[in-house]
C-alpha positions, 0 to 999 in steps of 0.5 A, spaced: 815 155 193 822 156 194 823 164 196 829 167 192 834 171 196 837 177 191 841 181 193 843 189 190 847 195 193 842 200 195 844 205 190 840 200 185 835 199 189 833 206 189 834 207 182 829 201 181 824 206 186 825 212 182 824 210 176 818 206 179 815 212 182 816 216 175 812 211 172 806 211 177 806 219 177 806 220 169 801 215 169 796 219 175 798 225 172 796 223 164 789 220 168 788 227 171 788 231 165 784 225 161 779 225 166 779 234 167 778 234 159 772 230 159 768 234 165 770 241 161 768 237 154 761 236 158 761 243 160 763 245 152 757 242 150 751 244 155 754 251 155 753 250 147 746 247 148 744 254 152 748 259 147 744 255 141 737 255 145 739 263 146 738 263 154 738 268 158 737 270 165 731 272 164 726 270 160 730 263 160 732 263 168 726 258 169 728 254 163 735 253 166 733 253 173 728 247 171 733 244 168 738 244 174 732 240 179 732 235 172 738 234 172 741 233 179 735 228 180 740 224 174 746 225 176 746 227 183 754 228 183 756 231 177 755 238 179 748 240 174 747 247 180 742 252 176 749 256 178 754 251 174 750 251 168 750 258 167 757 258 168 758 252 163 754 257 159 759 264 160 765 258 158 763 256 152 761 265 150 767 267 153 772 262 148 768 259 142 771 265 138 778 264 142 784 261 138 785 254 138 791 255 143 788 258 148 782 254 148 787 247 148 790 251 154 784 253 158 780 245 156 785 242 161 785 246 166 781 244 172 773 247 172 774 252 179 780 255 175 777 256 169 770 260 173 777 264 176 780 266 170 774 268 166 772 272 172 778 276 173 781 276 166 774 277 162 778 278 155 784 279 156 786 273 152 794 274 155 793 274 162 788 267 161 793 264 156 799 266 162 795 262 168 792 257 164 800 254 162 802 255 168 797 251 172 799 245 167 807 246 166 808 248 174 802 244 177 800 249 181 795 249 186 788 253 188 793 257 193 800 258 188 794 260 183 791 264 188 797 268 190 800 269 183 794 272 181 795 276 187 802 279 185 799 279 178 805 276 175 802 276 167 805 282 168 811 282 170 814 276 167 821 274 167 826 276 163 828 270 157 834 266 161 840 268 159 843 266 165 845 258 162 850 255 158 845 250 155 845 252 148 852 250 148 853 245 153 846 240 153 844 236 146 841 240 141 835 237 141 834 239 148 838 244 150 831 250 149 826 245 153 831 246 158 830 253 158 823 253 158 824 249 165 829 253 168 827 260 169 831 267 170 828 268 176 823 265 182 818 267 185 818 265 193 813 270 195 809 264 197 813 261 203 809 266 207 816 270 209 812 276 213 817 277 218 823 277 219 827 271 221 833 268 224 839 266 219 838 259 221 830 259 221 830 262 214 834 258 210 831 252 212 825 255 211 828 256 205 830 249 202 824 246 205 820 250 202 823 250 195 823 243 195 815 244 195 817 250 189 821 246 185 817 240 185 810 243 183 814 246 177 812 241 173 811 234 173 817 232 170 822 233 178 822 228 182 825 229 188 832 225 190 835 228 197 838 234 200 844 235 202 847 229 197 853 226 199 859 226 194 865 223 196 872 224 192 879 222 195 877 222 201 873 227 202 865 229 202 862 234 198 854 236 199 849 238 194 844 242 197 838 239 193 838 233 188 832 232 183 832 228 176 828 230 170 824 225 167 823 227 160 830 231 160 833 225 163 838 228 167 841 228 174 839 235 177 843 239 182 841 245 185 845 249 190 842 254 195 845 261 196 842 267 200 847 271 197 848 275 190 852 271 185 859 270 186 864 267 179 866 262 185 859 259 185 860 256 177 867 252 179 864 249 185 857 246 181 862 245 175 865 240 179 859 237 183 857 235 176 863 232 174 862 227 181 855 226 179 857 225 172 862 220 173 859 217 180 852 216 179 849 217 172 847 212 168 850 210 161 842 212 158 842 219 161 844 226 159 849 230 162 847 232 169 844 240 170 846 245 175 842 251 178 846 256 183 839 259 185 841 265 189 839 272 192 840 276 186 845 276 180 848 280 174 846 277 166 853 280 165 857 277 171 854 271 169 855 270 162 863 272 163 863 266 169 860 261 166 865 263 159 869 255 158 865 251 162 863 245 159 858 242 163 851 245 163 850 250 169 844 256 169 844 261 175 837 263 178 836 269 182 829 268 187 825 273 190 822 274 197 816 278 201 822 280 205 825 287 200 833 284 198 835 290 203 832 289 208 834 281 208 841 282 207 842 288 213 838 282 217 842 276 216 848 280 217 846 282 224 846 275 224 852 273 222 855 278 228 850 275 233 852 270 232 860 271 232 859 275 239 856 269 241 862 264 240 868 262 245 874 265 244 879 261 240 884 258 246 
């Protein structure tokens, strides 16, 4: 058979892939889920049969310890430790009486998160419920989990964002999933920053590790490129970071800053936008978004900066285990340091 040579321009080619890629990833990511909801509905059901026979660890810890050795023996590989099933036990008590939100939040989660969560939490519906949908929407990790319970961040939740024209500028039917997208504020603390660090060394840092943030979000994100070219007459312009979301079905543009926010920084990604709009949208998707993440920010000088611009832009602001105060004096002695180092002008 005769090979037929196509030739395409790059860009479709990576278009090409990166619809691929979204494809094969929501395919993985409904299989995971699918899979998870069946081991917890196992776990539901032997936890139901022991609560039912009213088995205790005492006079009933001999039943369930035979149980266990009879078990394993059938199923070697399906975790029936005498420990498991007195958890699957604890799991079914703690939520048959809960409301169905919580128990469909907790039924998808992975059964190490569920034993964690009931541990710590016990009764505190709230805080189970906060983890529960955050593992889900954000994708997080055993260590992004372990860390957020740390910081206990069901108690300090972020602000509902107000920092974003998208009730104004993204399709209405969008335009408040958009919002639950986008936060108001990110919590770094994860980068593992316990020290202080060079200008350079930290905004690299930085971009490396929000690139790893940002994708473990959600499900939706797939990664473009950093430091994106957009050329116009003549001239190159740089997004910092370039996502596209798949069920917004939008360009995403983030623009890094390790200052406090400045009305400038609207204008500035107002006309990446338009490049990117006119550049390299396709004529099926929605108007690209842009997200100026910076060190911290003002809503009220926020609010007046984004007045008139008519392209979607929300302002974030992030948070560090380094204290703001003690970064920024960082990075100013830095910036010093390095002007004494530069040559005189001839």
């Amino acid at each position: 058979m005769e090979l037929i040579n196509i030739h395409i321009k790059d860009s479709e080619y990576q278009e090409i892939l990166r619809q691929a890629v979204a494809v094969i990833e929501n395919a993985r990511s409904k299989t995971a889920v699918a899979v998870v909801s069946n081991l917890n509905e196992m776990h539901w059901e032997i936890g139901q049969l022991l609560f039912d026979r009213k088995l205790e660890r005492g006079y009933g810890g001999a039943v369930v310890k035979h149980l266990s050795v009879d078990l394993k023996q059938k199923f070697p590989n399906m975790g029936m430790s005498e420990r498991n099933l007195w958890d699957m036990k604890r799991y079914f008590e703690r939520f048959h009486n809960s409301n169905q939100k919580l128990r469909h939040a907790v039924a998808v989660l992975p059964w190490w998160n569920i034993n964690k969560l009931i541990s710590k939490y016990k009764e505190d519906d709230e805080a189970i419920l906060y983890y529960a949908e955050n593992i889900i929407a954000k994708n997080w990790n055993r260590e992004i989990f372990t860390n957020a319970m740390k910081l206990e961040m069901h108690l300090h939740q972020p602000e509902v964002n107000v920092s974003n024209n998208f009730s104004l500028t993204v399709p209405k039917e969008q335009s408040g999933y958009a919002n639950t997208v986008f936060k108001d504020t990110y919590n770094l603390g994860f980068l593992g920053i316990t020290k202080p660090v060079l200008e350079l060394e930290l905004e690299n840092k930085i971009v490396e590790k929000i690139k790893q943030f940002l994708l473990e979000l959600g499900t939706g994100f797939t990664f473009i490129g950093n430091q994106h070219v957009l050329s116009y007459n003549d001239k190159d312009y740089k997004v910092d970071l370039l996502f596209f979301h798949r069920k917004l079905h939008s360009l995403i543009a983030i623009d890094l800053k390790i200052s406090s926010f400045k009305p400038e920084y609207i204008g500035k990604m107002n006309f990446y936008l338009s490049l990117l709009d006119r550049q390299e949208k396709d004529p099926d998707e929605n108007p690209s978004i842009g997200i100026i993440l910076c060190a911290n920010k003002d809503n009220g000088e926020v609010e007046l900066a984004l007045d008139g611009f008519n392209k979607p832009i929300g302002v974030a602001q992030y948070e560090l285990l380094i204290p703001q105060r003690e970064l920024k004096q960082l990075i100013n002695n830095e910036i010093k340091s390095f002007t004494k180092r530069l040559p005189d002008e001839c």
